[in-house]
N, C-alpha and C positions, 0 to 999 in steps of 0.2 A: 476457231474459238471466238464465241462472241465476247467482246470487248466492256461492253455495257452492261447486257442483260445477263447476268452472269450462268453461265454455260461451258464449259467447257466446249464451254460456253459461260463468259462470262456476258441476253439476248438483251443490253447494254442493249372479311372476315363479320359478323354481326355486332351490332353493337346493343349491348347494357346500358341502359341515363335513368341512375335512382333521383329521386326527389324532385327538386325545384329544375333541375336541368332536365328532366324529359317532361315534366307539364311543359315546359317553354318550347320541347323541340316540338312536340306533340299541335302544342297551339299554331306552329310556326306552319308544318305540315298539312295542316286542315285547310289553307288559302292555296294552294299546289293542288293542281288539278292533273298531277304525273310524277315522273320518277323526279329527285331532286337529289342530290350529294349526301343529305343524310338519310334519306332511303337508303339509297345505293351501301349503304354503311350496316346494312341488316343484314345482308348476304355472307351466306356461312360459308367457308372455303372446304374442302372436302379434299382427303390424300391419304396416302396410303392405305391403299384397298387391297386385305393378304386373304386369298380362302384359306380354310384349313384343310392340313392335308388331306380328309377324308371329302370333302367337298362341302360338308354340309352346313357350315357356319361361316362368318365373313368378318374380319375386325377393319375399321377402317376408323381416321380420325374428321373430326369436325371443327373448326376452325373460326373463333369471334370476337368481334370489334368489342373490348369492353371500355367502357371511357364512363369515369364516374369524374367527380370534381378532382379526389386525388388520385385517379389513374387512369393509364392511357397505353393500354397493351392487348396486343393479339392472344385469346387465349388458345390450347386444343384441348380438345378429350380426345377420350378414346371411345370409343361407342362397338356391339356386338351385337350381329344380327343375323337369322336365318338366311342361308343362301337363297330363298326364292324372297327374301323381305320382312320377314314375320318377326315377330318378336324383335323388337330393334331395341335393344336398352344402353345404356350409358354405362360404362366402368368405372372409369379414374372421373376425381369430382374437386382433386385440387388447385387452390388458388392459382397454381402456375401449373405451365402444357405440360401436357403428357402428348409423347410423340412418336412417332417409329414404331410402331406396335409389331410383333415377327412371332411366330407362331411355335412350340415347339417341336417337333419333331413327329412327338406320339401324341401331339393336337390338346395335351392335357394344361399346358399352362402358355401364359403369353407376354413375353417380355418387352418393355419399351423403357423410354430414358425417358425423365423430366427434373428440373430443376426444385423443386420443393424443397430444396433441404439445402437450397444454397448455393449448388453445382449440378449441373447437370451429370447425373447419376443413371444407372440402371436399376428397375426392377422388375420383377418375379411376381405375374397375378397367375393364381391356381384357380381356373374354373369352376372346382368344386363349390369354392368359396371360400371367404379369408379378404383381408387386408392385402394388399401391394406389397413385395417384402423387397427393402432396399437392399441391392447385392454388391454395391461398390461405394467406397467413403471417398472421394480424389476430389487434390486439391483446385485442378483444371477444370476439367469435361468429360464428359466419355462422347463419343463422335459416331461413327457409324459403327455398328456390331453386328454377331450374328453367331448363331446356335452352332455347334458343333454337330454331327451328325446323328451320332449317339443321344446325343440329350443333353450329354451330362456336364458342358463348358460351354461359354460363350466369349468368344473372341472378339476386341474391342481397341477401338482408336482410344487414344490419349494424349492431350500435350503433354510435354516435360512439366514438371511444376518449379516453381521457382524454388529456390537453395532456400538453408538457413540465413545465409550469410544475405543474401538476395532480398529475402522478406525484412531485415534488420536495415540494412540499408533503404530501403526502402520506406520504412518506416520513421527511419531517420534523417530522410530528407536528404541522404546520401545516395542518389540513386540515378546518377549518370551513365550514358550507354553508348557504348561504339556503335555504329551503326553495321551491318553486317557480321556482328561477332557477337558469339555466345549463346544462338540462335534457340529457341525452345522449340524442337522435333516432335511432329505425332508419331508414335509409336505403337506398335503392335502389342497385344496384353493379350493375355485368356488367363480366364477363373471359372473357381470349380461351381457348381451348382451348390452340390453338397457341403455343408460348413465340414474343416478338418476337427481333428480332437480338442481341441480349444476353444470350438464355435464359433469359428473364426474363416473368413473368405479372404483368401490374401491376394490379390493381382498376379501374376508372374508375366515380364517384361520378355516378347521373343524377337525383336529387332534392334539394332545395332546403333551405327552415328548416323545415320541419315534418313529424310521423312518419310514416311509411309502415306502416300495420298491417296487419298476416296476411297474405289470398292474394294476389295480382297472373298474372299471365295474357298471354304474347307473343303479339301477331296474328300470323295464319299468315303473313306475308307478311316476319312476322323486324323491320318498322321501329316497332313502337310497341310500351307496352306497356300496361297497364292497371293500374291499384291502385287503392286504396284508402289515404286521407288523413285523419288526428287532430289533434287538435291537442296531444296528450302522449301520450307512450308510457306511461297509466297506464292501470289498469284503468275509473276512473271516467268515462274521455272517451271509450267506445264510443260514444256518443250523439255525439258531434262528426262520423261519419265521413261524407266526400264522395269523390266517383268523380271520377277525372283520370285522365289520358294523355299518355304519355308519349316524344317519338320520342328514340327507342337513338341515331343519329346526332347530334345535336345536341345534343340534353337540352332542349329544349322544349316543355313544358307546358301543356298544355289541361285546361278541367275539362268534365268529362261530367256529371255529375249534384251540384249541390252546392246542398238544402235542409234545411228543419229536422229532415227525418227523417234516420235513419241510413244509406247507402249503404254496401256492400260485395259482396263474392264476384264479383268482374268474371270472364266467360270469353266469347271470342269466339266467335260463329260461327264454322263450317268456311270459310265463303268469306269470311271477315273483315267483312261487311257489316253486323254488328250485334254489339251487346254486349250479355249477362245480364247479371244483376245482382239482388241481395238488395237489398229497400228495407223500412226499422220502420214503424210508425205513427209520426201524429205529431202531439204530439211522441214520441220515443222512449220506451218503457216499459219495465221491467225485466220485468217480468213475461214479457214475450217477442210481439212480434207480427213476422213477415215475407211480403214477398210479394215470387213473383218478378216482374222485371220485364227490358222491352228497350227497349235505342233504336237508330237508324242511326247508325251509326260516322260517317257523312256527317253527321249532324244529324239534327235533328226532335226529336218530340215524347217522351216517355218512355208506353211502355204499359204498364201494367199487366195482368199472367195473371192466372188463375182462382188464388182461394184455395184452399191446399190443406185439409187435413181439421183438422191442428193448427196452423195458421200459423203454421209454424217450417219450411221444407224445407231439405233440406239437400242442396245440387246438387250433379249426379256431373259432369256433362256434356252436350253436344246431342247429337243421332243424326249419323251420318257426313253423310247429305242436309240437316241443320241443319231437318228438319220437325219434329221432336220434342225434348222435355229429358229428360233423367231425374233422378231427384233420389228422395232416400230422406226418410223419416221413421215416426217412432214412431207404432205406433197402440194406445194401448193398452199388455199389458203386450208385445208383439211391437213389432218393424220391420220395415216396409215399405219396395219397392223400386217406383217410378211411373213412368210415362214419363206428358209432358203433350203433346199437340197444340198446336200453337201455329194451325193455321189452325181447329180447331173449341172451342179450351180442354178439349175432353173430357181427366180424369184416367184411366188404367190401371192396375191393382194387376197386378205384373208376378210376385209370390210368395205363399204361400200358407204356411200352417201355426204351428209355433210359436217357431221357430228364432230369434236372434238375430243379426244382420248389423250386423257392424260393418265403417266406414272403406271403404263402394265406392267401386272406381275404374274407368274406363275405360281400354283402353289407344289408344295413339296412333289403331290405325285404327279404332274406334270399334266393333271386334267385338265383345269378349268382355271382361265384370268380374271383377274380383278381389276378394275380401271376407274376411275371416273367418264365420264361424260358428262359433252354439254353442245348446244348450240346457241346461234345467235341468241334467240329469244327462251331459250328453258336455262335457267339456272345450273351449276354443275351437283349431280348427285352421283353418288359410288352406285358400280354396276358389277354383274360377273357376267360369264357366259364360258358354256362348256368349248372347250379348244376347239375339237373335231367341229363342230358348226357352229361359226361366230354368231349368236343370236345375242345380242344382249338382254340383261335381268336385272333391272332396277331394285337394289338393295335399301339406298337408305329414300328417307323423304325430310332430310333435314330442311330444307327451303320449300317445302311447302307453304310454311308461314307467311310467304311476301307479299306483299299488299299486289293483289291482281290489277295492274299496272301494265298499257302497253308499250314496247319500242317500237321505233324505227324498224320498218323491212329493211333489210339487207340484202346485197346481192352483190357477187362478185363480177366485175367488169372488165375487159380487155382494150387494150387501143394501142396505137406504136408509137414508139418515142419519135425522139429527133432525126435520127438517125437510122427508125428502121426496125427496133429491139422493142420485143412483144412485151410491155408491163401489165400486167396485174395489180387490181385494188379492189375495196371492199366499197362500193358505194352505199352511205345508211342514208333514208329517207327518212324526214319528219313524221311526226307520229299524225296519221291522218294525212298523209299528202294528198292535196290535188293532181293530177297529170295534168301537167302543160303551163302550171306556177313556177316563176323560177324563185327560189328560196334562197338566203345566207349559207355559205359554204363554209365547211372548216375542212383545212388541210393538216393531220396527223400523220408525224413522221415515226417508223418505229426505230429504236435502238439499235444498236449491235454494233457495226452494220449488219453483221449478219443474224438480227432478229428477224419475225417475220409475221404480220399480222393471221391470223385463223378466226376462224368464224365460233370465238367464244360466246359466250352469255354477254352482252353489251355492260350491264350493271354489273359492279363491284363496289370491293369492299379495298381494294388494296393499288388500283391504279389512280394518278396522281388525275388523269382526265373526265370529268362528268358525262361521260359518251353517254349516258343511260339519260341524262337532263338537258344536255343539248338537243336529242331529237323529242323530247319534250317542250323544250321552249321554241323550237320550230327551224332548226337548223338542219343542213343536209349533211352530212359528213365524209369524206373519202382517206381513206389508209389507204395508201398505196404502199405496195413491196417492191423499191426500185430494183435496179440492180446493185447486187451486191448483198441481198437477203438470200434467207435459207428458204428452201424449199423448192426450189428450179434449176437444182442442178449444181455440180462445181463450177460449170465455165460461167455461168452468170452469175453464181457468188465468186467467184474473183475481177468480176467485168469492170471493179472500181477501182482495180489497185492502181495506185498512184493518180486517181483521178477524185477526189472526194471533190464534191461540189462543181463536176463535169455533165458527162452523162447520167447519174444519178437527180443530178437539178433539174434535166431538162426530161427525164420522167416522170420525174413530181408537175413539173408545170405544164406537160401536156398531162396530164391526168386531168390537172384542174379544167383546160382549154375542153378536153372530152365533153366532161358535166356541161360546160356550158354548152356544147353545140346539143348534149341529149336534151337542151331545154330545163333544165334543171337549177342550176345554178346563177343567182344574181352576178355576173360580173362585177358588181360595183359595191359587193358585199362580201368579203373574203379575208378569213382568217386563216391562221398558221401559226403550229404548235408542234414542239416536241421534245423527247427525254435524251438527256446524254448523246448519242451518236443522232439521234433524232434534235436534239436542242445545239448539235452542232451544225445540223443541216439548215432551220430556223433561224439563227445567225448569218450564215451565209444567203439565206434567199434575201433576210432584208437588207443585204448590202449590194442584193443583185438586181434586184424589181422592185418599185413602189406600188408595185397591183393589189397588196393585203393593206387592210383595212388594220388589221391589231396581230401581235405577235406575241405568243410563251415561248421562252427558251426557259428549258427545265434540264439544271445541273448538265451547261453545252461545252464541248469544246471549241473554244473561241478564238483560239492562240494554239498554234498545234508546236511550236518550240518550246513554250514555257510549259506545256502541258507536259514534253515527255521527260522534263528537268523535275516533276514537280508529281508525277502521279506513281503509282503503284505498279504500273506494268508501262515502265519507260523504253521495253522494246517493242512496244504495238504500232505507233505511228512511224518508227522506222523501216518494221517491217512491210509496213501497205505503199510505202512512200520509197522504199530500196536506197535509203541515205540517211546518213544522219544531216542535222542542221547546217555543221560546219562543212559537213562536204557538199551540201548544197543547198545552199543558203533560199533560192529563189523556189524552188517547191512549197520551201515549206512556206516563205509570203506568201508565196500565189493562193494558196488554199486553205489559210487564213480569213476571218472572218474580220478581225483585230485592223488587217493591215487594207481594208476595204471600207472602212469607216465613213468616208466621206461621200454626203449625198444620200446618208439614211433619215429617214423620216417617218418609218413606220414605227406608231405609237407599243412599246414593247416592254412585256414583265419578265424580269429572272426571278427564277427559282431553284433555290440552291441549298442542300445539305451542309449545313456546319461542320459535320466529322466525315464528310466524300475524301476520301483517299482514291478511289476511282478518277474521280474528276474534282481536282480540288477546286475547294469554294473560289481560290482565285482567278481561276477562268471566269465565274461569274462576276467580280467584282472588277476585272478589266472591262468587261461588257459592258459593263452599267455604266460606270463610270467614263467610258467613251460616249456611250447615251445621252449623260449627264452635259456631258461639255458640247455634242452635239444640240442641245436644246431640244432633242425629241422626250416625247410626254414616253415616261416609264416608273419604274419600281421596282423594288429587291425586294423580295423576301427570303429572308434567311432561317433556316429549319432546324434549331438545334439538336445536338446530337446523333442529326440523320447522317449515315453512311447513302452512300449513293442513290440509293431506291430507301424513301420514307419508309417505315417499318415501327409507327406509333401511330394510332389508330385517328390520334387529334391532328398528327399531322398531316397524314390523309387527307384528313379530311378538311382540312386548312389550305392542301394544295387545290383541292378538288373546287374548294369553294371562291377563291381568288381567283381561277382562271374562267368558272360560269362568271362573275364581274367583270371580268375585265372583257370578254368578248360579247358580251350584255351593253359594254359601254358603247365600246370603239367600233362595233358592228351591228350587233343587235336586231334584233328580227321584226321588228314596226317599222 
């Protein structure tokens, strides 16, 4: 499980400017001779890509930065468009997202959630034509969902809502709370499509005292359903999850698979005779280990498939005959699309090239997928392409509109560590490089640890780092994917345990050694930056080498003891590290950033979410404040209301625009 970039991985949009604020941005951008931070802030994010069962229609969402003076929020629509691209029109047109779009059954109408009314709600658009009709009033949320077989219910996550008594207190400033008690559970619901004699949709609740997390999955036959069970709706109890079922009728509960390892991603067979299912090792590891597995809906044994390449797959679906699965995962810095045999185990790699596929789905009749795509240099837009032959069909052309603007080449590079161990990274070239110029380097760490860079579209709307403006202002850049990322396999994503800032640092720093010897890189001009598990690794370089020139640590772990007193998932640095603090005191200093203070000098900004429960802001403020008393040249900036990963368009782009300054300063490409 990624830690950071949240995944179960926890891998750890465009923008609107009415009036005086886009003449200025407008003015500002005319002296920019390339991408810059608020470019990069035009770019529309694009997900959930569903065909309709018949194949011939696509709904897929669009995704933008809108920042007026008083706002500053990601919006979606929905948008609806011919399977080969035609006709591409816009649905839902409300102030706030419309999201999850899912098709019904007999393709005639299309249900998704958006908060318009306060909560995030579900509703009911009929294609014929009509308004959006809201089908649930709750006090919480409604979470993930999904059609009934039939048509005629959809079944639906829920928080608890708060009590009378609860909201009273609350209100009254009486509103004290034990910590681990009283806990509010998502719950399993289904409602009717059809209003009863009253005109009236009531919910009906069909799970118990304990939480219901992520997918769940109707057997075809409409009477049962499938999930997955935790024991708190927190991020630390993945490692609890057990597989049950559950009949729509009655609300009685059966469990299907419930041992020490983690169970989840239930999807039945076509003929309902058997259940998939994700199963961890065990016991469960953060680091990330999965396989798939089946058992008979009737009973028996649990079997276990063939492992896949990274033991992490991520299931689309079975084949319409239920002889095959398909399922995606990372290979490297691309992803892959597989189908598996289930009578011979044999794996198929169904695509080829360098392209990046995000969010496949299958539609009802088990023809044709839906996906995004993108590479380094094309921006992502929704695609399908018929199963039997992966060709992809560019569906929408939402980022057409982007100012024709070039990046940095990209190209993926190899070279061996310290020791021996084959690393991969992404080297980007300045826009226009000469061969045989050595240029400013910036060294980008990614998340997780076990995130893993891929060869996306450079420019965005939603990552904290100007990659699309740096190789405009003439800088080279290298992502490398040390050990202990996804995409190479389990034994090299476990190749860090108990070693953070071991073998992983000295991947990163012969990476950089690489660039230099390809003639590439100025040695005497080198920066280094990164988020969370990446802004803990930026921490530690600068308390290990004075070779960088300026440093970003963005929301790092600094302090790995006070971190697991203090964060959200206080069994993650135990589990990589196989101790707690008080049993071993010297690990957790040795791999400390905190406890390494002395003799740093590299010029350094934090950057920290105010509301990080992932990595709380006090990691960032012992950094600084060691900084401070060190007398090295730095800065905080603090992100209000940001949870771990920024998620307000201003502050985006607020990160994006501080850390082009500050590596403009301290390094700079004149």
């Amino acid at each position: 499980m990624r830690l950071f970039t949240q995944s179960l991985t926890l891998s750890l949009g465009l923008v609107l400017i009415a009036g005086a604020s886009a003449a200025g941005l407008m003015a500002q951008q005319t002296t920019v001779a390339g991408w810059t931070p608020e470019l990069a802030m035009k770019v529309k994010n694009i997900g959930a890509v569903r065909v309709s069962p018949d194949g011939r229609k696509v709904v897929y969402t669009v995704s933008q930065a809108v920042m007026t003076p008083e706002k500053s929020e990601f919006v979606t629509q929905v948008w609806l468009a011919n399977s080969d691209g035609t006709d591409a029109l816009q649905l839902t047109f409300a102030e706030k997202s419309s999201d999850n779009p899912q098709w019904s059954p007999d393709g005639k109408m299309i249900a998704f959630t958006s908060s318009r009314s306060g909560k995030s709600n579900l509703y009911v658009l009929r294609l014929i034509g009509g308004e959006a009709e809201q089908t649930t009033d709750v006090k919480t949320g409604v979470g993930n969902f999904a059609w009934s077989p039939d048509g005629r219910q959809i079944a639906f996550l829920m928080r608890d809502a708060p009590s009378d008594d609860e909201e009273k207190s609350t209100k009254g400033k009486d509103d004290s709370r034990w910590v681990d008690e009283d806990i509010k559970m998502n719950r399993l619901q289904v409602i009717n499509i059809e209003k009863d004699a009253n005109g009236k949709r009531e919910p009906r609740k069909l799970t118990g005292d304990y939480n219901v997390d992520g997918d769940f999955d109707w057997a075809p036959d409409g009477k049962t359903i499938a999930f997955t069970r935790t024991k708190m709706p927190k991020a630390d109890y993945w490692t609890t999850g057990d597989l049950l079922a559950v009949e729509v009728a009655s609300g009685t509960v059966k469990t299907i698979a419930a041992t020490n390892a983690a169970e989840s991603g239930p999807k039945y067979s076509p003929d309902g005779k058997w259940l998939l299912f994700l199963v961890s090792d065990d016991p469960p590891r953060w680091a990330g280990y999965r396989r798939m597995a089946v058992v008979a809906t009737a009973g028996g044994d649990v079997k276990l498939l063939a492992e896949t390449f990274d033991a992490q797959p991520n299931v689309i679906d079975w084949s319409a005959d239920g002889k095959k699965i398909y399922f995606g995962e990372t290979r490297g810095t691309v992803s892959r699309i597989y189908s598996l045999d289930l009578n011979s185990n044999a794996i198929t790699e169904l695509n080829k090239g360098n392209e990046v596929i995000g969010g496949p789905s299958l539609n009802r009749s088990q023809t044709m997928l839906g996906f995004t795509l993108q590479t380094n240099d094309r921006a992502p837009e929704a695609y399908v392409s018929q199963l039997a032959t992966f060709s992809p069909q560019q569906v929408s052309k939402s980022n057409a509109d982007l100012p024709k603007l070039p990046v940095g080449k990209t190209e993926a590079i190899k070279w061996k560590s310290s020791d021996g161990m084959e690393i991969e990274g992404l080297l980007t070239y300045p826009v226009n490089y000469q061969a045989g110029k050595r240029v400013p380097l910036l060294l980008i760490v990614h998340g997780g640890p076990t995130g893993v860079f891929t060869q996306s579209f450079l420019a965005g709307n939603r990552g904290v780092y100007p990659t699309e403006a740096f190789t405009a202002r003439g800088y080279a850049m290298l992502r490398v994917n040390p050990r202990g990322s996804s995409g190479y396999g389990q034994k090299f994503r476990f190749a860090n345990i108990k070693d953070w800032g071991g073998g992983d640092y000295q991947d990163l720093m012969t990476g950089v050694d690489e660039v230099i010897r390809l003639g590439v890189a100025d040695p005497d001009r080198l920066g280094v930056m990164g988020w969370s598990y990446g802004g803990f690794m930026t921490s530690w370089i600068v308390t290990q080498t004075k070779r960088f020139k300026a440093a970003s640590v963005g929301a790092g772990v600094t302090n790995l003891m006070s971190f697991i007193g203090t964060a959200d998932i206080p069994s993650f640095i135990p589990d990589y590290f196989g101790e707690q603090p008080w049993e071993n005191l010297e690990i957790y200093r040795a791999h400390s950033a905190m406890f390494h203070m002395k003799g740093v000098v590299t010029p350094t900004l934090v950057q920290h979410g105010e509301a990080d429960e992932r990595v709380p802001i006090s990691q960032g403020y012992e950094f600084y404040n060691a900084l401070k008393v060190r007398n090295v040249p730095s800065r905080m900036i603090v992100l209000p209301r940001m949870p771990h990963g920024p998620n307000e368009p201003k502050m985006v782009l607020k990160a994006k625009q501080t850390n082009l300054e500050w590596f403009e300063k301290y390094v700079g490409t004149n």
